[in-house]
C-alpha positions as CSV (number, residue, x, y, z in Angstrom):
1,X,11.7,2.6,-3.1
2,X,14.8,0.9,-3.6
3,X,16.4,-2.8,-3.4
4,X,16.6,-4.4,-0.1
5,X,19.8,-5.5,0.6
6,X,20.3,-8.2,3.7
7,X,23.2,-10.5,4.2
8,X,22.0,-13.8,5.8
9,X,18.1,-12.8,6.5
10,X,17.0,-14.4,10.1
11,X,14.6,-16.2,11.6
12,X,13.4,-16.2,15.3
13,X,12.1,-19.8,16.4
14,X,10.8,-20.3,12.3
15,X,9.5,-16.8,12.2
16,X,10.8,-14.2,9.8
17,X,10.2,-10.7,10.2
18,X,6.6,-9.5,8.7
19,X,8.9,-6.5,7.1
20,X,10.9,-9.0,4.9
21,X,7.8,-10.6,3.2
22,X,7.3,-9.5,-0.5
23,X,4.1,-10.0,-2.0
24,X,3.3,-12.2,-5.8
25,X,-0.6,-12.8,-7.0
26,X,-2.5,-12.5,-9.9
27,X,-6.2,-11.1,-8.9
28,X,-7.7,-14.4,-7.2
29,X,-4.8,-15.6,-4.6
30,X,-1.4,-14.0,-2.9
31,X,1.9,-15.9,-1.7
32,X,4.1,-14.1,0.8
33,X,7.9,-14.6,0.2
34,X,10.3,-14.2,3.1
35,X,14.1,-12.8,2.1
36,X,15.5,-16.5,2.4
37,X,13.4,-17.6,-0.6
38,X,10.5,-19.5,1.2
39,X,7.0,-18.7,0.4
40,X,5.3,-19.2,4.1
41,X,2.1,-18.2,3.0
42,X,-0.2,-19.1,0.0
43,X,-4.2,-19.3,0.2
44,X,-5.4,-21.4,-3.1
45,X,-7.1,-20.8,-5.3
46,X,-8.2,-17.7,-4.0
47,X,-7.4,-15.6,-0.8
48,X,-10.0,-16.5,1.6
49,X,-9.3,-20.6,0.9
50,X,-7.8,-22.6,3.4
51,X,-4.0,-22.4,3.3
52,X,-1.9,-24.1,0.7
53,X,1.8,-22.8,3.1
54,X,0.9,-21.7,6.5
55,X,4.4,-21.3,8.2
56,X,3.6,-17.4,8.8
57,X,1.2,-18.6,11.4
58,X,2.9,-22.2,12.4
59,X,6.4,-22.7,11.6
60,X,6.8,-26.0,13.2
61,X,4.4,-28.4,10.8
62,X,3.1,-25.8,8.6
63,X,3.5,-25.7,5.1
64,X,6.2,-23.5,2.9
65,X,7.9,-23.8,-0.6
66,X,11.2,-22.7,0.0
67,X,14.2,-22.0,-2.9
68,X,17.4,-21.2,-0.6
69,X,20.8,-21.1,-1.1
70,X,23.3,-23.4,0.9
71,X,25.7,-21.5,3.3
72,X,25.7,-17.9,3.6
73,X,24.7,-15.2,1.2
74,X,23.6,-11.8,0.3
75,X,20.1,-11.0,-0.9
76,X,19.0,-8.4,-2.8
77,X,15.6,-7.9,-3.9
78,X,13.2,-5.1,-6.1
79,X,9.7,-5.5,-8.0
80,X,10.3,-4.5,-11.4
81,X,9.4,-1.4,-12.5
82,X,5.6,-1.0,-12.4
83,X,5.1,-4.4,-11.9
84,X,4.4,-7.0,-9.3
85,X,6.9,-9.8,-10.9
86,X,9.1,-10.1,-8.0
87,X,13.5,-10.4,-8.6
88,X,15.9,-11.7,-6.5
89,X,19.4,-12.3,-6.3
90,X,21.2,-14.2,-4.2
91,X,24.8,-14.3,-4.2
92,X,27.1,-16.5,-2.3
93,X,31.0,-17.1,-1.5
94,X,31.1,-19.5,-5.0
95,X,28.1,-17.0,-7.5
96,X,25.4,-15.2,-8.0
97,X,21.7,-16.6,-9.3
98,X,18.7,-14.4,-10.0
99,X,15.0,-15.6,-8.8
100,X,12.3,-14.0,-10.8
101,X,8.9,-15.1,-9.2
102,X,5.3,-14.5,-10.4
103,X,1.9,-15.6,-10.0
104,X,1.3,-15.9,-13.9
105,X,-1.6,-14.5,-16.0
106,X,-2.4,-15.5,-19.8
107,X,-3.0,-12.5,-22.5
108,X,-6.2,-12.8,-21.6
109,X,-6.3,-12.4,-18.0
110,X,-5.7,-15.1,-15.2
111,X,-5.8,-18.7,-15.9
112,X,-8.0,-21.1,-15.1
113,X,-5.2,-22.7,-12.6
114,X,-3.0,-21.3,-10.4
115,X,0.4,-21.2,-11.5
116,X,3.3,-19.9,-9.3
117,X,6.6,-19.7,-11.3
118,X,9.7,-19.2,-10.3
119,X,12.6,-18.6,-12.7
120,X,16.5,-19.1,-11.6
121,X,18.9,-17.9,-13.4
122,X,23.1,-18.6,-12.7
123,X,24.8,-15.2,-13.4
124,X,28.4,-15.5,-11.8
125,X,30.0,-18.9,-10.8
126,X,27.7,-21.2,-9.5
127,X,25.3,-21.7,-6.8
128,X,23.3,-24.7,-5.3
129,X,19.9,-23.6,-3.8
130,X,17.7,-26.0,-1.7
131,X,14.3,-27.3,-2.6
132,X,11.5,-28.1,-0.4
133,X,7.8,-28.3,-1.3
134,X,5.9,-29.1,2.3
135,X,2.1,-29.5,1.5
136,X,-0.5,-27.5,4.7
137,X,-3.1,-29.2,6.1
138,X,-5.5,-27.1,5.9
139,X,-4.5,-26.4,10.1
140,X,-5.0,-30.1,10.6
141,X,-8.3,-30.9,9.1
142,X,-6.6,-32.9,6.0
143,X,-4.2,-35.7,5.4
144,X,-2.0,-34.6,2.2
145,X,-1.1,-37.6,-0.4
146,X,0.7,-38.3,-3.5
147,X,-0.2,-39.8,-6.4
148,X,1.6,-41.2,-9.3
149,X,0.0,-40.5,-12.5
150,X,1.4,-40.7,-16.3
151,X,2.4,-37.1,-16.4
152,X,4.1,-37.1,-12.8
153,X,3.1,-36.7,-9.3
154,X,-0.3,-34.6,-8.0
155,X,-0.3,-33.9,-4.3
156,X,-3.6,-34.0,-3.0
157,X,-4.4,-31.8,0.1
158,X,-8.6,-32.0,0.4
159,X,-10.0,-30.9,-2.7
160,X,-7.1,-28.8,-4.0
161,X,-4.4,-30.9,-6.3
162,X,-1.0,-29.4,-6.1
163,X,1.9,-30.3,-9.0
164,X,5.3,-29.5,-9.0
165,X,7.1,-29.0,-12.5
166,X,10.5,-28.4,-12.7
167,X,13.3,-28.0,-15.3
168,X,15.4,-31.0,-16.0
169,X,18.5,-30.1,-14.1
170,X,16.6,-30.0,-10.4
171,X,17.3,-33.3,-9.3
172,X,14.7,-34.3,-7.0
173,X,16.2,-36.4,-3.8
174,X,13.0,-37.3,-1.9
175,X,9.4,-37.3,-2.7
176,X,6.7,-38.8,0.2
177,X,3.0,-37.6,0.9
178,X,3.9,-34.8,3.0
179,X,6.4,-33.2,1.1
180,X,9.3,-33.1,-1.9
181,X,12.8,-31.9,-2.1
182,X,15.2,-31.1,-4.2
183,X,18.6,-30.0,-5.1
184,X,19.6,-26.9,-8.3
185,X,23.1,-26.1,-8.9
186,X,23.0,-23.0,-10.9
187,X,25.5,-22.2,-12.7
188,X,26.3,-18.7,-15.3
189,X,23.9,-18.6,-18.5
190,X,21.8,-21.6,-16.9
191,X,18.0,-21.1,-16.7
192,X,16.1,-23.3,-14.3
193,X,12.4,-23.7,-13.8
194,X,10.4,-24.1,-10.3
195,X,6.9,-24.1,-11.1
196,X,3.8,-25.0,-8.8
197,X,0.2,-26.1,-10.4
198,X,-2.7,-25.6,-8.1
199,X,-6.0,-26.1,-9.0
200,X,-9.7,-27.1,-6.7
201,X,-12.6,-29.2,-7.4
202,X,-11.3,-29.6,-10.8
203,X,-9.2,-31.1,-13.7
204,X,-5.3,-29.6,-13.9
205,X,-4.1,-28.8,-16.6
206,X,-0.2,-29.3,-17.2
207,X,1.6,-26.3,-19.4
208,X,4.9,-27.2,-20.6
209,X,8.2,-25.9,-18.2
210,X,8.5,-22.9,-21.6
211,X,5.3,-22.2,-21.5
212,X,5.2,-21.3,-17.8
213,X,8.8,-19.6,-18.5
214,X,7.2,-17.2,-20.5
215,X,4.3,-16.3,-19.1
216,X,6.4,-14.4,-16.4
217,X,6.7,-12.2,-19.5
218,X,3.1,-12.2,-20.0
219,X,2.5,-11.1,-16.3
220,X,4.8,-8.6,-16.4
221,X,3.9,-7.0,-19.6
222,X,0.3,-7.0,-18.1
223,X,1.6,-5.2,-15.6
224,X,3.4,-2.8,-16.9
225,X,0.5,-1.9,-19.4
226,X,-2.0,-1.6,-16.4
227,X,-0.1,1.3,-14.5
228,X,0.9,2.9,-17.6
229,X,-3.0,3.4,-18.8
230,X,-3.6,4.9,-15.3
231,X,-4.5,8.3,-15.2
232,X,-2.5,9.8,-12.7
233,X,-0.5,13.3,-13.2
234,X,0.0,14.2,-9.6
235,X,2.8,14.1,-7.3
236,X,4.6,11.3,-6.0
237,X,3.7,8.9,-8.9
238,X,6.2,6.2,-8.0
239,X,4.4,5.9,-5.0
240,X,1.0,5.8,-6.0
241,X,1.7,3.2,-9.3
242,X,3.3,0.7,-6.2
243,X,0.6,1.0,-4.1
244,X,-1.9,0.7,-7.3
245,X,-0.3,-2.6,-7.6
246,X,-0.4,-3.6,-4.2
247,X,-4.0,-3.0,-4.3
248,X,-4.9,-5.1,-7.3
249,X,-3.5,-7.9,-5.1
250,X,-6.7,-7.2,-3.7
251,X,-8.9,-6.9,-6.2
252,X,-10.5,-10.4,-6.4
253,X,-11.2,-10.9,-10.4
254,X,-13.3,-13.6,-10.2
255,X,-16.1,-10.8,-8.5
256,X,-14.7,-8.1,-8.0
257,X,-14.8,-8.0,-4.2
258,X,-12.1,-6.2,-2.8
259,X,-9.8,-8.1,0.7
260,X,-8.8,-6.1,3.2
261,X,-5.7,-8.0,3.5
262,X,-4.3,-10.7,1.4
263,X,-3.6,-12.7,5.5
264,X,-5.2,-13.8,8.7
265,X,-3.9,-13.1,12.2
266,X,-0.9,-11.3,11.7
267,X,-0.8,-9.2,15.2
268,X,-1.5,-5.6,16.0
269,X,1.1,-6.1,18.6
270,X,3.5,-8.7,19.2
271,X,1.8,-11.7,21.4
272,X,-1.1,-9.7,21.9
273,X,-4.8,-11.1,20.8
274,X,-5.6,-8.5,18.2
275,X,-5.1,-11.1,15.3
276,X,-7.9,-10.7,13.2
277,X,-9.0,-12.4,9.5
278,X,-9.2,-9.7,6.8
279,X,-9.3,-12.0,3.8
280,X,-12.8,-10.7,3.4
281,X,-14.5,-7.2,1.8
282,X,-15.5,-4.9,3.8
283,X,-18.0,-2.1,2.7
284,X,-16.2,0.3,4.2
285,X,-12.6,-0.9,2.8
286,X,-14.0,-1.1,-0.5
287,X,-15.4,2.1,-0.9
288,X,-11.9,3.8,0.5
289,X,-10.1,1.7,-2.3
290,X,-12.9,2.5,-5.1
291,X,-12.2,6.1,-4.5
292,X,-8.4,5.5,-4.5
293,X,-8.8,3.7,-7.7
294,X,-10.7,6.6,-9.2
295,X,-7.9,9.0,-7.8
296,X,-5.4,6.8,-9.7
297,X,-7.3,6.7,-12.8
298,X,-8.4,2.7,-12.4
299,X,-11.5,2.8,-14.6
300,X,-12.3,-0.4,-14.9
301,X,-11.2,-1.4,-11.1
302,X,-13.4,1.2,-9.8
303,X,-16.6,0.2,-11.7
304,X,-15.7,-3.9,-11.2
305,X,-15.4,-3.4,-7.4
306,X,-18.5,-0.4,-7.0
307,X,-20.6,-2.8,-9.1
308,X,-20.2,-6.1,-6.7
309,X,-20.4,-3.9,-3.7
310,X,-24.0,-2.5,-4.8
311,X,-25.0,-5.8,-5.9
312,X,-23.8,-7.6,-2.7
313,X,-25.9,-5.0,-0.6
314,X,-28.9,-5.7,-2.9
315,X,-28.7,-8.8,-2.6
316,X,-28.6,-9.2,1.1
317,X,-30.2,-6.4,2.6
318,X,-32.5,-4.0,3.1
319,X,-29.3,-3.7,5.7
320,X,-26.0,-3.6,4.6
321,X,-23.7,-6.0,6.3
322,X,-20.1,-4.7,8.0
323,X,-18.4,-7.5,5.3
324,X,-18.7,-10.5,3.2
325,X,-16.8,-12.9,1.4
326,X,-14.8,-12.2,-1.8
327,X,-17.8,-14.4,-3.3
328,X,-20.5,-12.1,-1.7
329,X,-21.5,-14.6,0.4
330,X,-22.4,-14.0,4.4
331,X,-19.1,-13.8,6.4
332,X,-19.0,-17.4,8.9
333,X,-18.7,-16.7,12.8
334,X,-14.9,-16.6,14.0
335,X,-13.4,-20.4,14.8
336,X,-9.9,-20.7,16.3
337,X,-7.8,-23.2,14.9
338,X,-4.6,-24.9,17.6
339,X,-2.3,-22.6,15.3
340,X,1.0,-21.1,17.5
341,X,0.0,-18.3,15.6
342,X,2.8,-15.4,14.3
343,X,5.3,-15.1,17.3
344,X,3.1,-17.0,19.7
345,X,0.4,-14.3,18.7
346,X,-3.2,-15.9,19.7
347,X,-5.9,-16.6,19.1
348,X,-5.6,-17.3,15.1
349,X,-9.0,-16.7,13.5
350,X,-10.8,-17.6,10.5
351,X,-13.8,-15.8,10.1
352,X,-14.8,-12.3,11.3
353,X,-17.6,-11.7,13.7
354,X,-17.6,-7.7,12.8
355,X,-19.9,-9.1,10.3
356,X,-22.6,-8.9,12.8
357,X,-21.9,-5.0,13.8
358,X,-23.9,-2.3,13.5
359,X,-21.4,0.7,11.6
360,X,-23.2,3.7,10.8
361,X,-20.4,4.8,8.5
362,X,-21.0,2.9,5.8
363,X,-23.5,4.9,4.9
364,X,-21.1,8.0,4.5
365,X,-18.5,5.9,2.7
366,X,-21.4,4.1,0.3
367,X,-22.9,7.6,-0.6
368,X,-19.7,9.4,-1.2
369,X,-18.4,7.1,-3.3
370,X,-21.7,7.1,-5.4
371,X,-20.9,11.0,-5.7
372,X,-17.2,10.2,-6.4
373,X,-18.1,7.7,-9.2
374,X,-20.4,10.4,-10.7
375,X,-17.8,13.0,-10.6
376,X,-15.7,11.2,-12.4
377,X,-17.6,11.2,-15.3
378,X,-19.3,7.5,-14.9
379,X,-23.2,7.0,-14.6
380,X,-24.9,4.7,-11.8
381,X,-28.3,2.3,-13.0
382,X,-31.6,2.7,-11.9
383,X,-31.4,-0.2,-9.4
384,X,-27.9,1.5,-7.7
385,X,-30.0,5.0,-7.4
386,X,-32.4,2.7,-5.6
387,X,-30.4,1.5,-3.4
388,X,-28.7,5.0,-2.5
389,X,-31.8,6.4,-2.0
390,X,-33.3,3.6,0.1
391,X,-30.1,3.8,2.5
392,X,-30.2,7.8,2.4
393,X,-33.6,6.6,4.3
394,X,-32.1,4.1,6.9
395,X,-29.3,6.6,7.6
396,X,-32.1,9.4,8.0
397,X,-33.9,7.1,10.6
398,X,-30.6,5.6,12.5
399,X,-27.9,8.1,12.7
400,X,-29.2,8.7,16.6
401,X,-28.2,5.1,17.7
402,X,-25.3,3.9,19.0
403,X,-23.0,1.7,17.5
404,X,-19.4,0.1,17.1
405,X,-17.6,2.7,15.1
406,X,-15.6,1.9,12.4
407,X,-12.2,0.5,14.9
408,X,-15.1,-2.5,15.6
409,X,-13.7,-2.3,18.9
410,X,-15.6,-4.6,21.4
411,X,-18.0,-3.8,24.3
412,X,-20.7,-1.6,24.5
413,X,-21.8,0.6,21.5
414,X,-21.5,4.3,21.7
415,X,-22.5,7.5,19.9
416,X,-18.7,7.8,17.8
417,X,-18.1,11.0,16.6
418,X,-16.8,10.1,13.5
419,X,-20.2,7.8,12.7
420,X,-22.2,11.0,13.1
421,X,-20.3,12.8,11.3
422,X,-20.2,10.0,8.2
423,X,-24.2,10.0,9.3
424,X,-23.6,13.6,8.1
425,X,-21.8,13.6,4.9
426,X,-23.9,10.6,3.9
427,X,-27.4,13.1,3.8
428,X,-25.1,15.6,2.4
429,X,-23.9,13.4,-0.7
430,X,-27.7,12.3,-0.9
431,X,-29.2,15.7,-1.1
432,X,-26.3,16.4,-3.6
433,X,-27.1,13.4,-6.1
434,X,-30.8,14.3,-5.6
435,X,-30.5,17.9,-6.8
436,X,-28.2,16.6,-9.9
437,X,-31.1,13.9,-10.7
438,X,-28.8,11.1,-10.2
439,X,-31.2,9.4,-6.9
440,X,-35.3,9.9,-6.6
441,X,-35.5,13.6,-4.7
442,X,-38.9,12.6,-2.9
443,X,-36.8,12.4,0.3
444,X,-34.7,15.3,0.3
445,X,-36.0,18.1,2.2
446,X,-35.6,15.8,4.9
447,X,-32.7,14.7,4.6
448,X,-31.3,18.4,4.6
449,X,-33.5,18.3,7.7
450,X,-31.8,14.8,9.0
451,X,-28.2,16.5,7.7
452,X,-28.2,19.7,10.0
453,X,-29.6,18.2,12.7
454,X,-26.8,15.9,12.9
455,X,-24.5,18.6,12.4
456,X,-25.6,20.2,15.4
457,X,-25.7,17.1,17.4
458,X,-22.0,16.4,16.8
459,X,-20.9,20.6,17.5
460,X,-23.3,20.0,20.9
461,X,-22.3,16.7,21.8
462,X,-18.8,15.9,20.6
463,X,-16.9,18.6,20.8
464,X,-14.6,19.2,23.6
465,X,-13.8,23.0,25.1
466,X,-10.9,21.2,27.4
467,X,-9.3,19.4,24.4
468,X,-10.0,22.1,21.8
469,X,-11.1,18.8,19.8
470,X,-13.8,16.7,18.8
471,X,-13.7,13.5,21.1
472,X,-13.9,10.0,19.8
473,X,-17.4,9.5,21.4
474,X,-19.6,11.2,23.2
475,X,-18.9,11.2,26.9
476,X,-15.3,10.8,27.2
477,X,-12.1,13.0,26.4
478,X,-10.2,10.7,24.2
479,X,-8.9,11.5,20.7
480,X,-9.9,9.8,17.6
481,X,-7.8,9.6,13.7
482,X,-10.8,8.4,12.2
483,X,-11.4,11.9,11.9
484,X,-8.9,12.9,9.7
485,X,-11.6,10.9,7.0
486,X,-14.2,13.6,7.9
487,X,-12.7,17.0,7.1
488,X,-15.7,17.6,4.6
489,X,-17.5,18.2,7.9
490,X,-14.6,20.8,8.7
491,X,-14.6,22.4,5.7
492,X,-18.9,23.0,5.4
493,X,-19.7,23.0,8.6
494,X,-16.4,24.2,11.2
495,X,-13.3,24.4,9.6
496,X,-11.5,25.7,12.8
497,X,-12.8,23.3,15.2
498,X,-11.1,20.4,12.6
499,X,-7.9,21.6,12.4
500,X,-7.4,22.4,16.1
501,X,-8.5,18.3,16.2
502,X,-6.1,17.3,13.7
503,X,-3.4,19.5,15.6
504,X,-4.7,17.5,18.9
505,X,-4.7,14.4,17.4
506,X,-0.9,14.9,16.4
507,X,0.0,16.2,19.6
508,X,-1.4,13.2,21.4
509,X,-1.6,10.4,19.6
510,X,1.6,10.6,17.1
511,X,5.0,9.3,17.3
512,X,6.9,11.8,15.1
513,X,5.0,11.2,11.2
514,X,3.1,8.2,12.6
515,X,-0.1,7.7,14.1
516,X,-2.0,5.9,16.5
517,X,-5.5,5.1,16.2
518,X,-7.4,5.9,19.6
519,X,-6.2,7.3,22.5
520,X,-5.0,4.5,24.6
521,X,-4.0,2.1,21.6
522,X,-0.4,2.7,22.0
523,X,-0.5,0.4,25.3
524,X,-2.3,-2.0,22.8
525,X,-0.7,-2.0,19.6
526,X,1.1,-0.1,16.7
527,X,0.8,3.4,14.9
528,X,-1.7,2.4,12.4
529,X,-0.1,3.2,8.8
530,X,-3.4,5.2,7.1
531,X,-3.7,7.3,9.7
532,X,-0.3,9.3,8.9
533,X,-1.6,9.9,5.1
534,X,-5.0,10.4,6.3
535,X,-3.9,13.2,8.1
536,X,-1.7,14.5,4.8
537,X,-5.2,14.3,2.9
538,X,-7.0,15.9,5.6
539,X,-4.3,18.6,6.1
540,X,-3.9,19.4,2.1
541,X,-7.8,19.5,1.7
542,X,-8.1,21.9,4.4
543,X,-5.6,24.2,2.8
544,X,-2.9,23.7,5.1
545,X,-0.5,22.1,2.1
546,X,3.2,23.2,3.8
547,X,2.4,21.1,7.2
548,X,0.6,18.3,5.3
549,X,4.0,17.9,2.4
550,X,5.9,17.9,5.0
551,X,4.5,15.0,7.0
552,X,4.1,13.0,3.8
553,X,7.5,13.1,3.4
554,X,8.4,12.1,6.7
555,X,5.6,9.2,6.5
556,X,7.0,8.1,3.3
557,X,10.2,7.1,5.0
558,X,8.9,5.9,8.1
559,X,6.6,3.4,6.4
560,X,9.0,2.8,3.7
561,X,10.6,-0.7,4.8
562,X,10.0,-3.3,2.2
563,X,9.7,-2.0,-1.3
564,X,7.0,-0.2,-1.0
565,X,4.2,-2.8,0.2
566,X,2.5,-1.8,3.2
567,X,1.8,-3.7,6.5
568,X,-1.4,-2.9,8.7
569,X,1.0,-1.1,11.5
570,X,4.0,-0.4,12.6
571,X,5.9,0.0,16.1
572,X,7.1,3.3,16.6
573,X,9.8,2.5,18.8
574,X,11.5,-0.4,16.9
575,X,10.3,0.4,13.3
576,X,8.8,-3.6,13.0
577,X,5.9,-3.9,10.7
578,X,2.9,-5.3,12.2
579,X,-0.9,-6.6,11.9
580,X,-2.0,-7.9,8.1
581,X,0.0,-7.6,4.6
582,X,-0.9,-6.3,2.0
583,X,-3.4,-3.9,3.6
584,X,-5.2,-2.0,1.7
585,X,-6.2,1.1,3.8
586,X,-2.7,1.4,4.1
587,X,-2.1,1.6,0.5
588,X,-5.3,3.2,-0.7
589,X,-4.6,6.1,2.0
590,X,-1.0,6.8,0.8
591,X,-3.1,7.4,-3.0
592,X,-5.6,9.3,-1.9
593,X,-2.9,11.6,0.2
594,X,-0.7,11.9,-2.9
595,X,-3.6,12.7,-5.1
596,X,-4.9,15.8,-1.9
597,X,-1.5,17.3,-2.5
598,X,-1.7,17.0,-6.3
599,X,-4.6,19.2,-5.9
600,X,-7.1,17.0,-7.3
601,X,-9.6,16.6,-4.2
602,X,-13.1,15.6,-5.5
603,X,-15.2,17.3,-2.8
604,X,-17.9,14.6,-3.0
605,X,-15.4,11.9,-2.1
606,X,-14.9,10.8,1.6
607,X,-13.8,14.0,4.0
């Protein structure tokens, strides 16, 4: 992971590449930063509010902060080491100036406000950077206005109040309700201050221009000390502390749900309808990042995000849901606001109707990260063994129905191969915490009944003598990645039957080190970035470690395009990052791959 370096970054009709977008938060909220300075997307407070900048999706009317330099320029741009405070510098014909942009936290963890700081700094000659602050509308539903108080000007936009404090040497040339602009000439040994205040339903508080000034030291000292009390001694630790970070982008403090994505509608394929809203937590996502958390030694993330997953369940079952809001709340139905959407990519969606799905899989992943939390030395409550136990049950009753597998894709519902197969590993973790006391054992002897019968279900039903593979569903001949998350079932129950599937799979649906999801999804949309270090996990945990270092490698590089964060996809054939950002399968699976070639495999984990 090195700088990027881009002379005079470009837009297509307002759009900037989804590869040039770094990523600042704090663990309640995420703003996107294009190359050319301008933050085009900010959700405040928190990820899953309306949007505060919405150009990523709009780039006519919607709203941006941008900090850009006059004429042409060079850009170059790195996180700091093990943190996620954000440096840039821009140099033109006349100087150079250094942005260093954080979402800032207090000693104590985040603040009460939302405070976006962004530091400039003149370090050769001088340059004059551009100002504009253009309030959202919430995609047309509010009117933004200013107001004049004693302490300076509050943008109103609904509920959420908006301030913009700034150092005395940015002259501001035009202020109205809509939006405020400004003019910095930066000049060697000057710092400057661009801060915005953002708070909802509540009183602002104002810090002073120093105050916010140093609490980009704060952040980043927060940072730093976070990945260096992580307990990872593996290979490819650089990696793993980056994507770590990228994941406690995710981590929503405030309950300790876990996003998806920090975005909404970013597009699977380029004006293509695949645009979906992952600013919500997703049992399954959440129990992939829990055990990449515990791989990377995140106690307190991992017992935080298990902990609100439980209780959501708890809360609104006996069923667990597909997903829920970062407040564990029910997920609304899908609306489509008149957005153009990213690159005239429609519809754009808020909301998520996989809410109303029937996955089978969450079973497996729920269970098996139960066992992984044990393994690693933690203890679950009385109400959590419960709650395991009582969905040890369901899964014991359901694993013979059809569903709509864990792509969500639409239509009917079939039997998926890798649902029974999660089906499976789900008894097999139950029977396991049963016989170590952790869950009530009244139930096992039939769930090791339940366990083998789905076992030989799946060897009678979706296995495939013409494709020396497991299919992705029973009746067709059509490959499946989501299998790579399975080798557990390889490794107890056919061991040879899952590698010649992971050799298919590579055969048929991979594009040199990346991956495709499905057959057929190339004609519909990128190589989907976990499924290339799903495959290296899969591979090492199977014992096949030369083949599986090998294609880590060769993901590494192909993935590698922006410092390290991690879109949803990419296109094989031009390299452009696609679908949501930051995603966090994406980042969790490069962990848990880096962590299966460490040789540190918990075998009650997922696989």
């Amino acid at each position: 992971m090195t700088k990027r370096q881009v002379a005079n970054p470009a837009r297509e009709e307002g759009f900037a590449p989804l590869g040039d977008y770094a990523a600042i938060g704090e663990g309640r909220s995420v703003a996107l930063i294009a190359l050319d300075g301008a933050i085009d997307w900010w959700c405040a407070p928190s990820m899953d509010s309306p949007p505060l900048f919405d150009r990523l999706l709009e780039p006519e009317v919607g709203g941006y902060f941008s900090l850009t330099p006059r004429g042409d320029y060079r850009v170059e741009r790195h996180y700091r080491n093990n943190s996620n405070v954000l440096e840039t510098t821009f140099i033109t014909r006349d100087g150079k100036a250094r942005i260093t942009e954080s979402i800032n936290s207090n000693t104590a963890g985040r603040l009460p406000w939302c405070e976006l700081a962004r530091r400039v700094e003149g370090l050769e000659g001088e340059v004059t950077f551009d100002i504009c602050f253009h309030a959202g509308t919430h995609t047309e539903t509010v009117s933004p206005w200013l107001q004049e108080t004693a302490i300076g000007r509050i943008y109103n936009i609904g509920h959420l109040m908006a301030m913009l404090r700034c150092s005395d040497d940015v002259e501001i040339n035009e202020c109205c309700d809509r939006y405020a602009r400004a003019t910095l000439v930066s000049r060697e040994g000057q710092r400057s201050m661009v801060a915005l205040l953002a708070t909802e339903g509540q009183p602002l508080a104002v810090p002073s221009i120093e105050s916010i000034d140093e609490r980009i030291e704060v952040s980043d000292f927060a940072w730093r000390d976070w990945v260096e009390k992580l307990d990872f001694d593996g290979e490819y630790p650089e990696w793993v502390h980056r994507s770590a970070l990228a994941l406690k982008f995710l981590l929503y403090s405030p309950s300790g749900a876990i996003a998806a994505a920090a975005t909404t509608s970013l597009p699977e394929r380029l004006g293509g309808d695949k645009n979906y809203d992952y600013r919500y937590a997703w049992v399954r996502d959440a129990c992939l990042v829990i055990k990449a958390f515990v791989h990377a030694g995140a106690i307190e993330e991992s017992q935080a995000a298990f902990s609100w997953l439980t209780r959501t369940i708890r809360r609104h079952g006996p069923d667990m849901r597909v997903c829920y809001t970062l407040q564990g709340e029910l997920i609304p139905a899908e609306t489509y606001p008149a957005l153009t959407g990213y690159k005239h990519s429609q519809p754009v969606r808020v909301g998520n109707n996989a809410r109303d799905q029937i996955q089978l899989g969450m079973y497996g992943d729920l269970l098996a990260t139960a066992t992984l939390f044990i393994d690693a030395g933690h203890i679950i409550d009385l109400n959590t063994a419960r709650l395991l136990g009582d969905l040890a049950n369901q899964c014991a009753d359901r694993w013979r129905v059809r569903d709509a597998g864990i792509w969500e894709l639409p239509g009917d519902y079939h039997h998926y191969t890798h649902s029974k197969m999660n089906c499976w590993l789900a008894l097999t973790n139950a029977v396991q915490l049963a016989e170590q006391g952790h869950i009530e054992p009244t139930w096992k002897k039939r769930w090791e009944r339940e366990r083998d019968r789905i076992a030989e279900w799946v060897e009678t039903h979706c296995w495939s003598e013409a494709r020396g593979a497991y299919v992705f569903h029973e009746g067709v001949e059509g490959l499946d990645a989501a299998l790579c998350l399975t080798y557990r079932f390889g490794a107890e129950v056919n061991r040879e039957r899952m590698l010649s599937t992971y050799r298919a799979i590579r055969q048929e649906l991979g594009r040199g080190a990346l991956i495709y999801r499905y057959s057929g999804a190339h004609e519909e949309e990128g190589a989907f970035v976990a499924c290339s270090f799903w495959m290296v996990e899969a591979l090492a945990a199977l014992g096949e470690q030369e083949e599986a270092r090998a294609l880590m490698d060769e993901a590494l590089e192909a993935t590698n395009g922006n410092l390290g964060l991690l879109t949803e996809m990419v296109d094989p054939s031009t390299g452009e990052h696609l679908g949501n950002v930051p995603q966090g399968l994406s980042h969790l699976a490069q962990i848990c791959a880096a962590n299966a070639l460490s040789g540190r495999v918990v075998e009650g984990a997922h696989g």
